[in-house]
N, C-alpha and C positions, 0 to 999 in steps of 0.2 A: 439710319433714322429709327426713332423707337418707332413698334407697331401700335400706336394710339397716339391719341393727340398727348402734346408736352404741357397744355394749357395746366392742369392740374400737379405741375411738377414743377412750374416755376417758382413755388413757394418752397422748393424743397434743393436748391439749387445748390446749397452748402454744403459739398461733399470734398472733406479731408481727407487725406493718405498721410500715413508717415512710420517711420521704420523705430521703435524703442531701441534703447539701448543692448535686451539683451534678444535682437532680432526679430521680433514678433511686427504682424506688418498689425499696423492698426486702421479702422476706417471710420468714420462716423458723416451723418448727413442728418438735418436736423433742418426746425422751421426758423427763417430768417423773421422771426418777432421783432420788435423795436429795441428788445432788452437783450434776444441771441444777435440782432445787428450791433446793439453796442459793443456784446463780447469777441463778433470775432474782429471789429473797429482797434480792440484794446488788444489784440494779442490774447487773450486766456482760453482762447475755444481747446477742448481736451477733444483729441481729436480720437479717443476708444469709443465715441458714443454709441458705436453697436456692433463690431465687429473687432474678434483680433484673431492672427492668424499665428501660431506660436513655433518655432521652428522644431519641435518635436513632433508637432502635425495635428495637436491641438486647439482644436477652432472655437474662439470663448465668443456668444452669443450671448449680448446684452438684452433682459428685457424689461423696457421701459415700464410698462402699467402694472397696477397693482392686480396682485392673482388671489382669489375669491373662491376657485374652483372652476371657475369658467371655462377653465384651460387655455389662458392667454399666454402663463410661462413656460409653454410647452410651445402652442399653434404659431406666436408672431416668431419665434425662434426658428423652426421651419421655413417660413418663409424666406427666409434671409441665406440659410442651408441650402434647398431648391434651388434658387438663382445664384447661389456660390458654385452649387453642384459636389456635392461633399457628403461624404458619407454622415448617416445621423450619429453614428456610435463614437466618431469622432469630437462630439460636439457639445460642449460643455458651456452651461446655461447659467448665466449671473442677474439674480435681480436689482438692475437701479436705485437709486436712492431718488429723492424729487431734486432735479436738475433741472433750472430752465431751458438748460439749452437744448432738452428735449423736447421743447412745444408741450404740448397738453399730454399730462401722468393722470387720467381718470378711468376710473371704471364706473362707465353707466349708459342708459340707453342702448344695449347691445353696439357699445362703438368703436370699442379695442380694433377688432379686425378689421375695418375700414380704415379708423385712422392713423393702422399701421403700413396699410397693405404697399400706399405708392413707396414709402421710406425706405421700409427693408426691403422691397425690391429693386432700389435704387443702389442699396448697401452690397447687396449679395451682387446684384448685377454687375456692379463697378469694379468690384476686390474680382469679380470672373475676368472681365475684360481685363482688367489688369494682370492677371496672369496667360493669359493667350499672349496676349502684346510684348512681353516680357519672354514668352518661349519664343513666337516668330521673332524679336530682334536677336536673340542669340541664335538664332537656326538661318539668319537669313530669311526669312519665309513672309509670305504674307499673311497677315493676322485670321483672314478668311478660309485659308488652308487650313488652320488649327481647329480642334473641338476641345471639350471638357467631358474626364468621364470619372468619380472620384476621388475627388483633389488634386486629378492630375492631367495637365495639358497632352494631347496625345498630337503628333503630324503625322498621318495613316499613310500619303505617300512616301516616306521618308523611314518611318518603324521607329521614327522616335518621340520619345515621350517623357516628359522630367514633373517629376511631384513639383505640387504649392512650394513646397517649405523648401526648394533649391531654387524658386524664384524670388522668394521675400525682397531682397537686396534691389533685386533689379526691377522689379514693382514699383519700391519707392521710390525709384529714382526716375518714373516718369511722370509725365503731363496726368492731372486727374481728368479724369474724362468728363463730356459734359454730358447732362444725363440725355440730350436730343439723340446723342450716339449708343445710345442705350437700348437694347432690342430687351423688355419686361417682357417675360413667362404673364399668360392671365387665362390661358385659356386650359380648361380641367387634362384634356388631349396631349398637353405640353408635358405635365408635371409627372416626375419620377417619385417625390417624397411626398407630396401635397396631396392629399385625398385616402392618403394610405392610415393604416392604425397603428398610431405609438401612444403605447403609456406614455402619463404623464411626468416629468422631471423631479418630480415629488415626490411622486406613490411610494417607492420604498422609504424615502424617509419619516412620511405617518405613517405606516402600516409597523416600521417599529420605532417609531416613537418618540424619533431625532424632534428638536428644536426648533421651529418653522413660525409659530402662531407668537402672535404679539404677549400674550400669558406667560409664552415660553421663555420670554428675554430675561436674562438676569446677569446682574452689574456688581461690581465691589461696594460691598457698604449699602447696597440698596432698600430701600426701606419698603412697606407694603402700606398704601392708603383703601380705605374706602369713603363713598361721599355722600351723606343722607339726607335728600331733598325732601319734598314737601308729597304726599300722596295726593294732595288736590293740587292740581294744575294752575301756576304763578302762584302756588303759597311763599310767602317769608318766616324767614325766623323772628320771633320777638325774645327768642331767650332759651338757653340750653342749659345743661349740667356740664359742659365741658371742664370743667376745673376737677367736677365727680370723676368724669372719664379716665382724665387726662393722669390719676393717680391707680389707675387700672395695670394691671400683669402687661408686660409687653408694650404697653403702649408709650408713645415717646413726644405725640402733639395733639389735640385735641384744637381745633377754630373753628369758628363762624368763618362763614365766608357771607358776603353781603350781595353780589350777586346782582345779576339784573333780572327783566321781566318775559326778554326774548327768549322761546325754549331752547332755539339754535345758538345761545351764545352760555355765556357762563350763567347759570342760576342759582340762585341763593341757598346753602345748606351748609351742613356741620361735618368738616372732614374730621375724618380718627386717621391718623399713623401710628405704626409698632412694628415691630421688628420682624414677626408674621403677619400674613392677610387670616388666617384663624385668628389672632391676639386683636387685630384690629375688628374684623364681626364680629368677634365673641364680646368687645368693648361696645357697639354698635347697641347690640339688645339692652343693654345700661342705660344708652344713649335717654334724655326726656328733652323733647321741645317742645317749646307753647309755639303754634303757627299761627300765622296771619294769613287766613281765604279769605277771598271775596267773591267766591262763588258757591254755588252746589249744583253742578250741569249732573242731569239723569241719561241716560238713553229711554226713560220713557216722556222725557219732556221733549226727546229730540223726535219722539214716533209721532207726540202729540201734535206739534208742529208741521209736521210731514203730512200730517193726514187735515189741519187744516188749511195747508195749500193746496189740496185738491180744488179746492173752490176759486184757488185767484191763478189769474190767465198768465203772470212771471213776464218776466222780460223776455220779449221775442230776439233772440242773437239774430236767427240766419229764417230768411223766407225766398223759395222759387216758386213761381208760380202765382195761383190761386187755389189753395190748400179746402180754402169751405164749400168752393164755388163746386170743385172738385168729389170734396166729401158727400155732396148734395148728391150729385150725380151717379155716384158707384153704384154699381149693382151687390155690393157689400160692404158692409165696413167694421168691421173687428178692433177691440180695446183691449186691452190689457195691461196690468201693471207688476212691474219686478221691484224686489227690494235686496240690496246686499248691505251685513253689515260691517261695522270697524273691524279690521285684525289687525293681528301683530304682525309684527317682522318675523318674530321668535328665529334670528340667525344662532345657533349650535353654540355658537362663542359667546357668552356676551361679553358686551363690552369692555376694552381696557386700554391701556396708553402708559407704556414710561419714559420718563422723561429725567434729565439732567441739568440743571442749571449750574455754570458753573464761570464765574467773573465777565458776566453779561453776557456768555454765550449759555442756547440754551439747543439741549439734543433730544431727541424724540423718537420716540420706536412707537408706531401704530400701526392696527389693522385698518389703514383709510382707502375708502372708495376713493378720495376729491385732498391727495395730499393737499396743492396749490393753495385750496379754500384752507383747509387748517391750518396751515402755515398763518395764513393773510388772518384767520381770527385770533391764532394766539397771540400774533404781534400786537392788533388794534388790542385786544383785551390786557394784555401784558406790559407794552407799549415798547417792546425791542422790535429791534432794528430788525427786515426777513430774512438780509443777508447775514445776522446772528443768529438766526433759526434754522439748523440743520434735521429735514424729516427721512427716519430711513421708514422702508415701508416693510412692512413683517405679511408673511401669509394672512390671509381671512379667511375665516371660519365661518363664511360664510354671511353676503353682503347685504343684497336682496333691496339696494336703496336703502337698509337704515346708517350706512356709514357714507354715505354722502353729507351727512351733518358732523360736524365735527365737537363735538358739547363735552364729550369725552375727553378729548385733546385738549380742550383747555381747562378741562379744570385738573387733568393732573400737573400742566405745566402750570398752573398758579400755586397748585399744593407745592411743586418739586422745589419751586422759587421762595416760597415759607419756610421752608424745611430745610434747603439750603442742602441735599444729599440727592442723590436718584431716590425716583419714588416711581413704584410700579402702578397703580390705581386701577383695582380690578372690581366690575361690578357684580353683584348676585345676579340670579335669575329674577331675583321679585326687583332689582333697580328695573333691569330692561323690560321686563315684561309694562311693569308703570311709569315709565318714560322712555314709551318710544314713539315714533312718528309713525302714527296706526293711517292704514289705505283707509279712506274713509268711505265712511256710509253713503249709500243715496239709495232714491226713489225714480223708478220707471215708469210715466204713464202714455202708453203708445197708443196709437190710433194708425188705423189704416185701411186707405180704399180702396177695394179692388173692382176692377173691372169682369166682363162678362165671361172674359177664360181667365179668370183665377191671379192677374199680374194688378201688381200695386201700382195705383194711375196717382196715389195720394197720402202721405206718410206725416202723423201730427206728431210730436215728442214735446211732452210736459217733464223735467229735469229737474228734479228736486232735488241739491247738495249741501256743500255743509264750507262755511267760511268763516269769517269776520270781518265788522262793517262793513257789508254789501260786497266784498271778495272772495272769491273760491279762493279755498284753502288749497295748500301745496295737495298734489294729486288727484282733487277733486274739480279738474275740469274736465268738460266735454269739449273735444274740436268741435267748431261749427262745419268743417267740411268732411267729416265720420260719415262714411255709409248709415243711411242709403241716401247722404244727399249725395249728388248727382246721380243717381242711377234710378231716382221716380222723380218725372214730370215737377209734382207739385210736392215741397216740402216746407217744414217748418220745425224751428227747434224753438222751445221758450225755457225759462230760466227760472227756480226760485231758490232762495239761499237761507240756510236755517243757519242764524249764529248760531258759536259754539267755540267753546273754549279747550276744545281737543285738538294737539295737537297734531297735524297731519301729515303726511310726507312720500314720498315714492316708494311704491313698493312693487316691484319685479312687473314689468312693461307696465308704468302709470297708466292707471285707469283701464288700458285695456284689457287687462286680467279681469276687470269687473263688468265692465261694462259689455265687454261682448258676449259675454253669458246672459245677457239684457237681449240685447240684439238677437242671437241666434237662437235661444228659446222661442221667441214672441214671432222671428218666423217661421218655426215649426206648426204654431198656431194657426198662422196666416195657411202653411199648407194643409193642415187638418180640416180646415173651416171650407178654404174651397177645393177639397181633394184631390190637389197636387204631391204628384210624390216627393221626399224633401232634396232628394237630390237633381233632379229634374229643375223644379224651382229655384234651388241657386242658381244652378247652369244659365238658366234663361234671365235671371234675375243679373247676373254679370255679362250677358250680351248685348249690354246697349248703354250708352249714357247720355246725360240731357247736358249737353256744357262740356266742360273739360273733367274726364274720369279720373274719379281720387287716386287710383291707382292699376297697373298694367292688368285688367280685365283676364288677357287670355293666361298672365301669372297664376291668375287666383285659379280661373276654369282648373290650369293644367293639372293641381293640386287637387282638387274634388274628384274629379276622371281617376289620379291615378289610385287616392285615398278610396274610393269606390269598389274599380277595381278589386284593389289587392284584399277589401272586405268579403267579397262577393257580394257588393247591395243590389239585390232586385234580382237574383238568382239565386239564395236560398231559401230552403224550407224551415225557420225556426220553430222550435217545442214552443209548446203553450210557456209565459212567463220567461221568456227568451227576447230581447230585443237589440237594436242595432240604429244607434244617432250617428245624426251626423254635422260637422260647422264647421265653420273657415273665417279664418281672418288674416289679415294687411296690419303689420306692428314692423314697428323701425326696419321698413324696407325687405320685412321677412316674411313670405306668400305659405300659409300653414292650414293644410284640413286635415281632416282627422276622424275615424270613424271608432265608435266607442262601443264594445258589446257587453252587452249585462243577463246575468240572470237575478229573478227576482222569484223571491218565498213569502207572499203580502210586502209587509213593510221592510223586510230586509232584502239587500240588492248584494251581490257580487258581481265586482267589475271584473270578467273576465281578459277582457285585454282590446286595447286602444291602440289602433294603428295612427300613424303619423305621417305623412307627407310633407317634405320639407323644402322649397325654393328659395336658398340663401345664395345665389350666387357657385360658386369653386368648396367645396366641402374644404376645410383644411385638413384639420387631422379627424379622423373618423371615427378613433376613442372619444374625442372629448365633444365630439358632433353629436355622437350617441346618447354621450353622459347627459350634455342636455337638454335635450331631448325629453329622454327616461325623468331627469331630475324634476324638469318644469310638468310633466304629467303627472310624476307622483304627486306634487306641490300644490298644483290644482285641486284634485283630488282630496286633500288631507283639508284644503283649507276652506273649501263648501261645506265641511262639518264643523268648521269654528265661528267664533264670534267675541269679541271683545264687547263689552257693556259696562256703562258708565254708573256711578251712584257718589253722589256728596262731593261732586266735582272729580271723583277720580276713577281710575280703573278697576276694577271688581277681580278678574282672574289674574292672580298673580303668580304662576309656576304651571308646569305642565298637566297639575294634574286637576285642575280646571281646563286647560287648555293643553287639548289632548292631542300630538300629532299622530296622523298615521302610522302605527304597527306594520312593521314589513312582512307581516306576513297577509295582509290585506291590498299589497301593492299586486297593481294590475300586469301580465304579459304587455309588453310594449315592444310591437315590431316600428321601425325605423325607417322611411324610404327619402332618398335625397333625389331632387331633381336638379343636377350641376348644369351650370348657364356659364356665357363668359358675361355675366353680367359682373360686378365687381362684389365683392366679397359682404357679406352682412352677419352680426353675430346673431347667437343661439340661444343666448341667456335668456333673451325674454320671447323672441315669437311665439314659440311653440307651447307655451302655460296660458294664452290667450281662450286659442277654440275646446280643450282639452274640457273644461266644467261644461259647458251645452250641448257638447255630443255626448258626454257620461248622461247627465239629465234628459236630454231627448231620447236616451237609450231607454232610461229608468220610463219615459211616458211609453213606450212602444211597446215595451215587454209588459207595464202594470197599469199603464190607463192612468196612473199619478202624475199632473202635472207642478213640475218644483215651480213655484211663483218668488217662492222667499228663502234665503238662507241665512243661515244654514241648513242645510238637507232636514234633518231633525224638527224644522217649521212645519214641513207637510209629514212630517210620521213617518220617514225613511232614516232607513238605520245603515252603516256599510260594514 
């Protein structure tokens, strides 16, 4: 019997074997959906869905999700390795195309490694048993006499031992196992490959400069688009020069496109095609439109707003307690207010998508977060058929939530279907820079009561964000059960919503990149005001909860303890102008503190280096555990000194050099520390850029007395 319950695996109960023709054993297991229950109904299930074993002793590892950098075409690949038990140098890594019969092809909310973790251990674990079982029937033996060490079944009483690749034949030809009989690796202690450091399946092919990124694709005859929307936000076209253009060097289409009002679908603007993407921009600057707004949204209408809701009491979401009854009584009560504003995405790549229309079939190369989604909007928008819609998925250059919208993919497949050729559609930096789905703005107004040793008895939160009519906008919400409710007596969360015609969207762990730099500033405060040390106060502040705790308490502690630690807080002596923060947070199931040391010259700071303590579960691969890590701290870091701002309905910074990333040579030492649990596997991408901006900022108050209330850093007169 496996060592865990099977409850989570009966959805996963589809596990094929079979032998190809030129001997390679193949394996695939997948989720039985209503649409993979029709396929394997009809006979078409392909049964390679993640595994083949090649009788040369080449073992081809299928990876389902799309790879971002994250290192999910590396980590899920591994896992399936481990419980094969097979050397990695053997092991050659194929990225998927979108397949239903894979269940869900997404990258987001750090979920790859969860939602891969029961499958490929189902994969690896079965194609194993099946070669034990396959050596004791030819040895005579009992299947429990045998081990695996290698690719190769070993009987230690006996001294004999026969590779994978002399059992292929006789694999396929038995019973698939059900997965109950399946004994799953999960525990860090088990694992020979799993925690260990492998570059990633990539690296040499960017570092020189092979073909990977969606940019990179190129087709016979293919043509090059660009697509120029509107600078204010739902502008229309009333009228172009395209006829002017359209008689331009290189150029071979000039259209309107008529477009709808949704940002996430196709929107209205004037494509150019030519035979280059130079012949096509350089057509572009020609380009004249008369547009149609009907707006002119500022970021100082939106501050104006912001600051006349201080006065109105918002919609109360969540109340425990008696919060006034409470505030009445404290022997303290402390206020403060934080503001963050709009950013970009600004992913390395921007945007692009090619695509092929060709006798009602239509193919696609994309960098997509959310294949499924752009498949399903090219169709509605295009109106083919999804099973005529084939998406392969190309490397990303980098995701970060803005390619979970797919706006990009359809409007090169509506160009490619005008044009009647492949058409590449690549955007500038000033497209993406002003049209993207920016993390959006809000306002913090905290209250809080404390009692006579220093503990919060009473906690108010005024939440000021940004929607339309009366709804939070994509990533501008706050959970009502966010620390610190449950963990103070009496709380309260209220609500007020500024329209706004910007568009918004996920950006690297929603909301909690923003908001917990809210949070863990403001209780720095709370420890200053009743002089509490700040490490001390969380500790105490995660030992106890009123109700059912948001999440595993002694998780979080273990991470403060160990991030402390390896700081030395409360055992050194720092120079004058020398400081050391600290913060932690709970994001998609991943336990992260982090202690951040600075030095400071008045208003200029050096982040000297930011430790990190990480509780996701079994590390997988510990290169790409590291990368981010490292990645989400730089991220952090670079993006407290930005800010997107609004004027005449549109975006103001359009290129990097208004919108300045972090210099590497300003990047902080970032030590690593993993605390491995058999708890089940959680990804990296987002926990760890959560607490990373309040321990850099609470460093900056402890070394200079500045405390950051507003960012960008640059609001209070800090420079990095």
């Amino acid at each position: 019997m496996s060592d865990e319950s099977t409850t989570g695996l009966k959805r996963r109960d589809f596990l094929k074997v079979s032998l190809l023709a030129s001997g390679a054993l193949m394996v695939g297991v997948g989720f039985p959906s209503t649409h993979t229950a029709n396929i394997l109904k009809e006979g078409n299930w392909s049964l390679g869905l993640y595994l083949r074993i090649g009788k040369e002793g080449t073992v081809t590892i299928i990876s389902k999700n799309p790879e971002a950098g994250q290192g999910v075409k590396t980590a899920l690949p591994m896992i399936v390795a481990e419980c094969l038990d097979v050397d990695w140098h053997t092991v050659k890594v194929e990225q998927a195309p979108l397949d239903d019969r894979y269940g869900r092809q997404l990258l987001a909310a750090s979920g790859s490694t969860l939602d891969g973790w029961d499958d490929l251990r189902v994969a690896g674990s079965a194609a194993r048993k099946l070669m034990i079982d396959s050596a004791a029937s030819l040895w005579g033996v009992a299947s429990d006499e045998c081990r695996t060490e290698s690719g190769t079944v070993v009987h230690e009483a006996s001294s004999r031992a026969l590779a994978y690749t002399d059992l292929l034949e006789m694999a396929a030809s038995l019973p698939v196992p059900d997965t109950s009989e399946l004994i799953l690796k999960k525990r860090p202690e088990d694992f020979k490959l799993l925690g260990t450091f492998v570059p990633g399946v990539d690296n040499h092919s960017i570092v020189t400069g092979r073909p990977l990124f969606g940019c990179d694709v190129r087709l016979d005859g293919m043509l090059y688009a660009v697509y120029h929307k509107c600078p204010t936000f739902g502008g229309r076209v009333r009228a172009a020069n395209v006829d002017e253009v359209r008689r331009l060097s290189g150029v071979t289409h000039a259209f309107i496109v008529e477009g709808g009002s949704d940002p996430m679908t196709l929107l209205p603007g004037v494509a150019i095609v030519a035979e280059t993407w130079w012949a096509a921009e350089s057509a572009r600057q020609r380009l004249r439109v008369d547009w149609e707004t009907d707006h002119n949204d500022s970021s100082a209408d939106y501050e104006q707003r912001a600051s006349e809701y201080t006065q109105d009491p918002g919609e109360t979401l969540r109340v425990i307690g008696d919060v006034d009854s409470a505030m009445d009584k404290a022997a303290q009560v402390i206020s403060s207010s934080y503001y963050y504003p709009y950013i970009a995405t600004a992913n390395l790549e921007p945007q692009n998508c090619t695509a092929s229309y060709q006798s009602g079939q239509l193919e696609i190369w994309a960098p997509t977060q959310r294949p499924q989604r752009g498949r399903s909007l090219v169709s509605k928008t295009l109106g083919i058929r999804e099973d005529h819609i084939h998406v392969n998925m190309t490397r990303i250059g980098g995701g970060f939530g803005r390619r979970l919208r797919s706006d990009f993919m359809v409007e090169c497949a509506w160009i490619a279907r005008e044009v009647g050729r492949p058409v590449q559609l690549q955007w500038s930096r000033e497209d993406d820079m002003q049209h993207d789905f920016y993390r959006p703005a809000a306002w913090h107004h905290f209250k809080a009561g404390l009692d006579a040793h220093g503990r919060m008895i009473a906690f108010d939160h005024h939440f000021v964000t940004v929607g339309r009519n009366g709804k939070t906008g994509l990533g501008a919400n706050l959970p009502i059960n966010q620390y610190p409710a449950g963990l103070v007596p009496n709380f309260r969360l209220r609500q007020s919503i500024i329209d706004t015609n910007v568009p918004s969207g996920s950006w690297r762990s929603p909301g909690h990149s923003a908001y917990c730099w809210a949070y863990q500033s403001f209780f720095d405060e709370i420890c200053l005001a009743s002089r509490r040390d700040p490490l001390e106060f969380r500790l105490d502040f995660l030992s106890r909860s009123y109700g059912e705790a948001p999440f595993n308490l002694e998780r979080a502690k273990s991470t403060l303890k160990l991030a402390a630690e390896k700081a030395g807080w409360g055992t050194r002596n720092l120079a004058e102008g020398r400081g050391l923060g600290i913060a932690f947070h709970v994001d998609h199931g991943g336990y992260v503190a982090q202690v951040a040391e600075v030095t400071t010259e008045g208003s200029n700071v050096i982040v000297d280096k930011v430790i990190a303590v990480c509780d996701v579960g079994p590390i997988i691969n510990l290169s790409g555990a590291r990368a981010q890590v490292e990645g989400c701290i730089i991220d952090a870091l670079s993006t407290a000194q930005l800010e997107v701002t609004f004027e005449n309905g549109g975006a103001v910074q359009r290129n990097f050099d208004t919108y300045e990333l972090l210099p590497i040579g300003k990047a902080p030492v970032i030590e690593c520390h993993f605390i491995e649990s058999d708890n089940p596997p959680t990804g990296l991408g987002l926990p760890p850029i959560a607490p990373a901006t309040p321990a850099i900022t609470n460093a900056i108050y402890a070394a200079s007395g500045i405390r950051i209330r507003e960012l960008p850093m640059s609001r209070s007169g800090i420079s990095i």
